[in-house]
GULUMZA-405269 format. One record per residue (C-alpha): residue in three letters; x, y, z. Coordinates in steps of 0.1 Angstrom, whole numbers. Example, Ala and Ser with C-alpha at 12.3 -4.5 7.8 and 13.67 -1.06 7.14 Angstrom:
2
@r=ALA u=123 v=-45 w=78 $
@r=SER u=137 v=-11 w=71 $
***
This chain:
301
@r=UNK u=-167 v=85 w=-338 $
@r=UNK u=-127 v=73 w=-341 $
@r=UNK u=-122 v=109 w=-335 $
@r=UNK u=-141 v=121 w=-311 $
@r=UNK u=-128 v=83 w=-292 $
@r=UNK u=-90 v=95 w=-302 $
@r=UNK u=-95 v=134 w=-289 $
@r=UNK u=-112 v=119 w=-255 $
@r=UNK u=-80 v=97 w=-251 $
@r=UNK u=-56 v=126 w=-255 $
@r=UNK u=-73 v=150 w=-228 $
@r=UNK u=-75 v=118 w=-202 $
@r=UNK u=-39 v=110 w=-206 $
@r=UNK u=-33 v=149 w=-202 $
@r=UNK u=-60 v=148 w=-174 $
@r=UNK u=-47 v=118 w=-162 $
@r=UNK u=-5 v=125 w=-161 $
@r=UNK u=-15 v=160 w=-139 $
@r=UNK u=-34 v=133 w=-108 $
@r=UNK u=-2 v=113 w=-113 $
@r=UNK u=26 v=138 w=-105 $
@r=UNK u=0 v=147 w=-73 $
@r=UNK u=-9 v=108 w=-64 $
@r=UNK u=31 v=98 w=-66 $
@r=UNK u=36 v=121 w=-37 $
@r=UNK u=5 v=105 w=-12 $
@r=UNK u=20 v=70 w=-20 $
@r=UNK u=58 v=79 w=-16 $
@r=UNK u=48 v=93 w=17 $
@r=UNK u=30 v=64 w=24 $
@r=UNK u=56 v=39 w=16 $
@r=UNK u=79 v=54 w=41 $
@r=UNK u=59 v=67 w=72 $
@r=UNK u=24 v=46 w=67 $
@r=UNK u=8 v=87 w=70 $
@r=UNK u=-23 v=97 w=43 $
@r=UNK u=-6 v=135 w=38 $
@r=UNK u=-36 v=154 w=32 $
@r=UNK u=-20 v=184 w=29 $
@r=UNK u=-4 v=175 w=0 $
@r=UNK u=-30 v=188 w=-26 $
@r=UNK u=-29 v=225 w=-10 $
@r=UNK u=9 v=221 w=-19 $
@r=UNK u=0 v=214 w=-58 $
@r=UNK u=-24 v=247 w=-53 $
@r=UNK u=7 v=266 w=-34 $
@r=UNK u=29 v=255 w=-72 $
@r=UNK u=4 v=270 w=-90 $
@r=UNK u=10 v=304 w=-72 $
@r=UNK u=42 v=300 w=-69 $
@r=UNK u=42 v=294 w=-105 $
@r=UNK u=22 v=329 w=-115 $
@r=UNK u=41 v=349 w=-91 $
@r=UNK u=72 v=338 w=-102 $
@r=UNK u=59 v=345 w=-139 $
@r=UNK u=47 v=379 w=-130 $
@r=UNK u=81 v=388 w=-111 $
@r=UNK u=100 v=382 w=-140 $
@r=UNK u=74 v=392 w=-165 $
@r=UNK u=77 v=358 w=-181 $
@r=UNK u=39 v=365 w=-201 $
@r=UNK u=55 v=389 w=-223 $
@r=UNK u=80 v=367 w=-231 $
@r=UNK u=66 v=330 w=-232 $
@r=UNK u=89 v=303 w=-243 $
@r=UNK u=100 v=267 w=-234 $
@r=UNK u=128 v=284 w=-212 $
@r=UNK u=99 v=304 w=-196 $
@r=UNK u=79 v=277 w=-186 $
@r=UNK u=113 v=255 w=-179 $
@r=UNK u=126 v=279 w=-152 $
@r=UNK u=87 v=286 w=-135 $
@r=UNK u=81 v=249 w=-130 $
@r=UNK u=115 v=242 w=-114 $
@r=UNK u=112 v=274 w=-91 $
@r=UNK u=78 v=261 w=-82 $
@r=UNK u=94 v=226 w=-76 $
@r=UNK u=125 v=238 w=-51 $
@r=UNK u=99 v=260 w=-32 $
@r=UNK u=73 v=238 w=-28 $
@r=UNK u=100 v=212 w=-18 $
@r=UNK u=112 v=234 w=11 $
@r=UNK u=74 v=236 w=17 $
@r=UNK u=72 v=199 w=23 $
@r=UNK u=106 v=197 w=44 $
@r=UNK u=90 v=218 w=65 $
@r=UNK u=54 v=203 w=69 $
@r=UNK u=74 v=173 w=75 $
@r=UNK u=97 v=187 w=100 $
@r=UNK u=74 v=211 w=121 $
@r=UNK u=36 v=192 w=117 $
@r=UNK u=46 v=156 w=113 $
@r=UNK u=83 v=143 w=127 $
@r=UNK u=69 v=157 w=164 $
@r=UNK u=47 v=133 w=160 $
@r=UNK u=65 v=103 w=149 $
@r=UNK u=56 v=74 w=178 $
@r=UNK u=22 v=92 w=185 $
@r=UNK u=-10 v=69 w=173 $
@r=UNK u=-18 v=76 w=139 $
@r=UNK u=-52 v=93 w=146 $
@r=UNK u=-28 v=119 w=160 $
@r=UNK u=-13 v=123 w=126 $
@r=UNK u=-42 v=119 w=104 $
@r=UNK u=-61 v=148 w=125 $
@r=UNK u=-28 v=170 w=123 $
@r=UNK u=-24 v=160 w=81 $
@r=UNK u=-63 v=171 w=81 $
@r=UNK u=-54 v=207 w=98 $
@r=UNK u=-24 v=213 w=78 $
@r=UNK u=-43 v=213 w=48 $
@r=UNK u=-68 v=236 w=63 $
@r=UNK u=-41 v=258 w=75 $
@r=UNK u=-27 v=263 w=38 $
@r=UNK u=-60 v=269 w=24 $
@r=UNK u=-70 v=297 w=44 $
@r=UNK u=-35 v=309 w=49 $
@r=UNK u=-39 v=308 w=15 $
@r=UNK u=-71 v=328 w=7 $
@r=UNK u=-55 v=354 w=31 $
@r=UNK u=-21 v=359 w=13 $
@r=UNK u=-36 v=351 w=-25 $
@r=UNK u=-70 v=367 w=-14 $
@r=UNK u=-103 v=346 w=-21 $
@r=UNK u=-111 v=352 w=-55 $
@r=UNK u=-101 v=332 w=-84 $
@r=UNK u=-66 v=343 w=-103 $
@r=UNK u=-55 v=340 w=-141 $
@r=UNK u=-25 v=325 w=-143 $
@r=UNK u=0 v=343 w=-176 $
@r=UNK u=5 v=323 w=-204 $
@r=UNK u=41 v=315 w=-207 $
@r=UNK u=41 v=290 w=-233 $
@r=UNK u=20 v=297 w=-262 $
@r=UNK u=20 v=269 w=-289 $
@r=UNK u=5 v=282 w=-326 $
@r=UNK u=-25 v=269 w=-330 $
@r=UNK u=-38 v=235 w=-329 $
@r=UNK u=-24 v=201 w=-342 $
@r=UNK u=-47 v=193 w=-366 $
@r=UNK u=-53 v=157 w=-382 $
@r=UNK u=-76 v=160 w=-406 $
@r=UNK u=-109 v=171 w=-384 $
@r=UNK u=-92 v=159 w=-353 $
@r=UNK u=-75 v=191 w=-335 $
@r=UNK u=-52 v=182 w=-306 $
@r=UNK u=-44 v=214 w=-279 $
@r=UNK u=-5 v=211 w=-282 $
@r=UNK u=-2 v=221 w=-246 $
@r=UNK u=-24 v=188 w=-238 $
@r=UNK u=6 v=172 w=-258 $
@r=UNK u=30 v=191 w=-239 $
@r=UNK u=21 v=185 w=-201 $
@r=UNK u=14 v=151 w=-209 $
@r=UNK u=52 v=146 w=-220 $
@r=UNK u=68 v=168 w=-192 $
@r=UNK u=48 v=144 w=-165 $
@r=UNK u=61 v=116 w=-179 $
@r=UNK u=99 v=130 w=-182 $
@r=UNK u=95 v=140 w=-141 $
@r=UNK u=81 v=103 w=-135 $
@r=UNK u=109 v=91 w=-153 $
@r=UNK u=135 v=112 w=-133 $
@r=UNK u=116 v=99 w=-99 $
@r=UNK u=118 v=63 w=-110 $
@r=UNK u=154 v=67 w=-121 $
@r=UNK u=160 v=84 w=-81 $
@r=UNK u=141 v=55 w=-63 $
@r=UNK u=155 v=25 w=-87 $
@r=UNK u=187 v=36 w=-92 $
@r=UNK u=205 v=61 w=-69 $
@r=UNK u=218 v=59 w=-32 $
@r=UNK u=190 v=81 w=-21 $
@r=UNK u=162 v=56 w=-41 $
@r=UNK u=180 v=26 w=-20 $
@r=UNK u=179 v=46 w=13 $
@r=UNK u=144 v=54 w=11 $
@r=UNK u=132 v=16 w=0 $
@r=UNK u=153 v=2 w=29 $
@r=UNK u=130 v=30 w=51 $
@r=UNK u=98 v=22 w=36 $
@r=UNK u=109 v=-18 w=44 $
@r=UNK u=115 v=-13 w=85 $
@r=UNK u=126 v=14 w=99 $
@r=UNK u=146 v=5 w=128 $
@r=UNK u=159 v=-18 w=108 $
@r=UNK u=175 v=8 w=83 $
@r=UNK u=185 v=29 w=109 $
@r=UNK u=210 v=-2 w=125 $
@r=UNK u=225 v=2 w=91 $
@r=UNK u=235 v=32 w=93 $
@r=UNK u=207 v=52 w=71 $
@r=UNK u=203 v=88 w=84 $
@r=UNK u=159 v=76 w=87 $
@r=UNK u=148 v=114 w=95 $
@r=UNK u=166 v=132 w=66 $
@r=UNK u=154 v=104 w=43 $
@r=UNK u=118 v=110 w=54 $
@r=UNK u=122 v=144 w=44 $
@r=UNK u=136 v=135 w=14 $
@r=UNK u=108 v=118 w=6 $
@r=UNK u=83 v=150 w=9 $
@r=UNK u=109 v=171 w=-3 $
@r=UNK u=103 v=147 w=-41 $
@r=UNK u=70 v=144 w=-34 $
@r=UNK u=62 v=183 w=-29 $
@r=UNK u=83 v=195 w=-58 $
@r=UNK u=61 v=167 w=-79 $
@r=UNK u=32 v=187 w=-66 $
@r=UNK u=44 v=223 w=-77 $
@r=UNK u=53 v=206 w=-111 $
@r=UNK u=16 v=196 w=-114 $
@r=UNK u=2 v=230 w=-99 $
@r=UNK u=21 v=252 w=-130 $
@r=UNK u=13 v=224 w=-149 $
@r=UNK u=-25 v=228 w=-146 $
@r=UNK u=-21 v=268 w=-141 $
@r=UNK u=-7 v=265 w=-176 $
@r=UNK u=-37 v=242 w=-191 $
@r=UNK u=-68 v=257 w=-169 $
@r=UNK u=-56 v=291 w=-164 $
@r=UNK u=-79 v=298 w=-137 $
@r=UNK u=-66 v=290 w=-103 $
@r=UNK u=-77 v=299 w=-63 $
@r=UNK u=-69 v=289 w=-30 $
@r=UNK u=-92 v=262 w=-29 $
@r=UNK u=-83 v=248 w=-63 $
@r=UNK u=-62 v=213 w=-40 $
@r=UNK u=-92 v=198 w=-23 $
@r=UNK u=-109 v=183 w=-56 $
@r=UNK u=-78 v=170 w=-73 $
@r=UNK u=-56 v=160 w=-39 $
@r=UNK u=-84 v=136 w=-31 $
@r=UNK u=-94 v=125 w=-66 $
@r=UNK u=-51 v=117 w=-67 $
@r=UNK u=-56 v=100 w=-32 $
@r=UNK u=-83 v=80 w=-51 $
@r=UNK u=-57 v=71 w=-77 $
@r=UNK u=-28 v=58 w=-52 $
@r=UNK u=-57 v=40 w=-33 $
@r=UNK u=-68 v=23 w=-68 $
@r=UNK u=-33 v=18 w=-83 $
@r=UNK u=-23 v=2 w=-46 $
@r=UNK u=-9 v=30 w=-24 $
@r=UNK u=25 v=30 w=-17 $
@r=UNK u=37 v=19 w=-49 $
@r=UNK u=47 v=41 w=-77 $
@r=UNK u=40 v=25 w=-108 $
@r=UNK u=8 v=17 w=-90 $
@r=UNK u=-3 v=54 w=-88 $
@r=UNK u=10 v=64 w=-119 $
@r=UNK u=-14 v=39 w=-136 $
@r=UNK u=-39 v=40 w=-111 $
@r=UNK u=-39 v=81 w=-121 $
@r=UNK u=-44 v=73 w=-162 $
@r=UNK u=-72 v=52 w=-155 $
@r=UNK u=-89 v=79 w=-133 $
@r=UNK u=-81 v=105 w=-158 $
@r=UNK u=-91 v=82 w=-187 $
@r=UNK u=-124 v=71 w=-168 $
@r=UNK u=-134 v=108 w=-163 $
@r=UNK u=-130 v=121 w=-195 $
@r=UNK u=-148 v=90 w=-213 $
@r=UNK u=-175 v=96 w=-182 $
@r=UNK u=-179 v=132 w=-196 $
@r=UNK u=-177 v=125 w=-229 $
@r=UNK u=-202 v=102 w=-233 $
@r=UNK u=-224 v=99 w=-208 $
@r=UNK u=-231 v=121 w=-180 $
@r=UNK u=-207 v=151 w=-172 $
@r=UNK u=-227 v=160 w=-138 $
@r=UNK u=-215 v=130 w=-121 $
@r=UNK u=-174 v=138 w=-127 $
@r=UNK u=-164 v=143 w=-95 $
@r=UNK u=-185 v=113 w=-84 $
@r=UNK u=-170 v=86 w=-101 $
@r=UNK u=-133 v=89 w=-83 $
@r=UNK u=-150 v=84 w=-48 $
@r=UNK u=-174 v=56 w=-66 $
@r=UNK u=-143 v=39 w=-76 $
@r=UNK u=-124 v=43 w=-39 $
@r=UNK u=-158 v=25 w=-24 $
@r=UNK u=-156 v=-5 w=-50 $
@r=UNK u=-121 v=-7 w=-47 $
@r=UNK u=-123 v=-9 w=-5 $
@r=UNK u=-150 v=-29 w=-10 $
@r=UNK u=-136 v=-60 w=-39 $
@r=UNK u=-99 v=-49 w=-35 $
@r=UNK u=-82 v=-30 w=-6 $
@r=UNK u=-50 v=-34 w=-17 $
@r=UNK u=-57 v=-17 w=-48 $
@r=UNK u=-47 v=-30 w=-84 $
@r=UNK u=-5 v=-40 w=-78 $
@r=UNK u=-9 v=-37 w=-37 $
@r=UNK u=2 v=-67 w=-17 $
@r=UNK u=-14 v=-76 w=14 $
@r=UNK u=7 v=-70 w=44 $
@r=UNK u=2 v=-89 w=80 $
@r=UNK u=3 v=-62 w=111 $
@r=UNK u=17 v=-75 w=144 $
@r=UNK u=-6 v=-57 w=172 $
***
């Protein structure tokens, strides 16, 4: 039982680190513009093609290392980065002092644009995405086998969080976009360039999202064009549960999804997987809106 209990807890955490990279980038964005970017789990799925085109290009399967699976996640990072700057700049900055059902509806057919954009350029059936890292074997502990790459994307999420807390917490940038998130106006009497941080902020957020989608590509080598919906709104599930718009919020909020799920699976009923993330939103909007480290905030109307 200790075993099974210990190998349940590895996949979570794995499970559970991929929703985090995702979920960080629906509460940064939050933080900043107050905006629910839907479209931001089609831009984990565009990382994940990114990430096997890239690795086909330069025939990275053949010749899988560390190096290999270094230099496809940060090319799937910087273009799914420019992909944000631009959803930013062309879908939602227009839009900046229009009501917010104006952008909600416009978030909502951005992400249908890049699925179906998508299952035109990628085509509609399901992908295998090349193996660029291939660990030997299992890590085995007596009977308990661990998949090494479980190991690995669990450690690679949590160096990227690390580098996005140091940016927020301890850089220039990190200070511009808190003084943003705090009032905008405000920050922009001080002098902060408000627009350019805003795309900053999707800029992290989007290359998070690429991160995740090679990430996943690399553990479930299956992907499509549809493969965002399920795991952007399980992450939006996360933020919403850790207490959207704060990071260390969705970064736990995401482990105790992923941990949830896997247990759920594990020991009791598998069918109802996808069920218990949107079980959790309805308790959590029903008990505790602000989520688990939210603060309630008054709005002047």
């Amino acid at each position: 039982m200790m075993l099974e209990f210990i190998q349940h807890l590895v996949n979570g955490l794995s499970l559970g680190s991929i929703y985090a990279l995702i979920a960080l980038g629906y509460t940064m964005v939050f933080g900043v513009l107050q905006l629910i970017n839907f479209a931001h789990g089609d831009v984990y799925m565009l990382g994940a093609y990114i990430g096997m085109y890239t690795a086909h290009f330069f025939q990275l399967g053949q010749n899988s290392s560390v190096l290999a699976l270094i230099f496809t996640i940060t090319v799937s990072m910087i273009t799914c980065a420019v992909v944000g700057f631009l959803i930013e700049k062309f879908a939602y900055r227009p839009l900046r002092k229009s009501p917010r059902i104006n952008v909600l509806i416009t978030a909502i057919g951005v992400s249908l644009f890049l699925e179906f954009s998508g299952q035109l350029l990628f085509g509609p059936d399901p992908k295998f995405f090349p193996q660029i890292f291939k660990p030997s074997g299992d890590w085995s502990i007596g009977e308990l086998k661990i998949n090494p790459l479980q190991i690995l994307v669990f450690f690679i999420s949590i160096i990227l969080m690390s580098v996005l807390q140091t940016i927020i917490f301890k850089t220039r940038l990190g200070r511009a976009m808190r003084a943003v998130s705090f009032n905008h106006d405000l920050a922009s009497l001080m002098g902060i360039p408000t627009h350019r941080i805003i795309s900053y902020t999707f800029m992290l957020g989007s290359g998070l999202a690429g991160a995740a989608g090679v990430l996943v590509g690399l553990t479930y080598p299956k992907i499509d064009p549809l493969m965002g919906t399920m795991p952007g709104l399980k992450a939006f599930v996360a933020a919403v549960l850790g207490g959207i718009g704060n990071i260390t919020g969705a970064v736990i909020g995401a482990m105790t999804l992923g941990l949830a799920e896997e247990f759920l699976v594990g020991y009791w009923a598998p069918t109802y997987r996808d069920a218990l993330a949107f079980g959790i939103l309805i308790l959590i909007l029903l008990f505790k809106p602000t989520g688990l480290f939210g603060v309630k905030q008054t709005e002047k109307v």
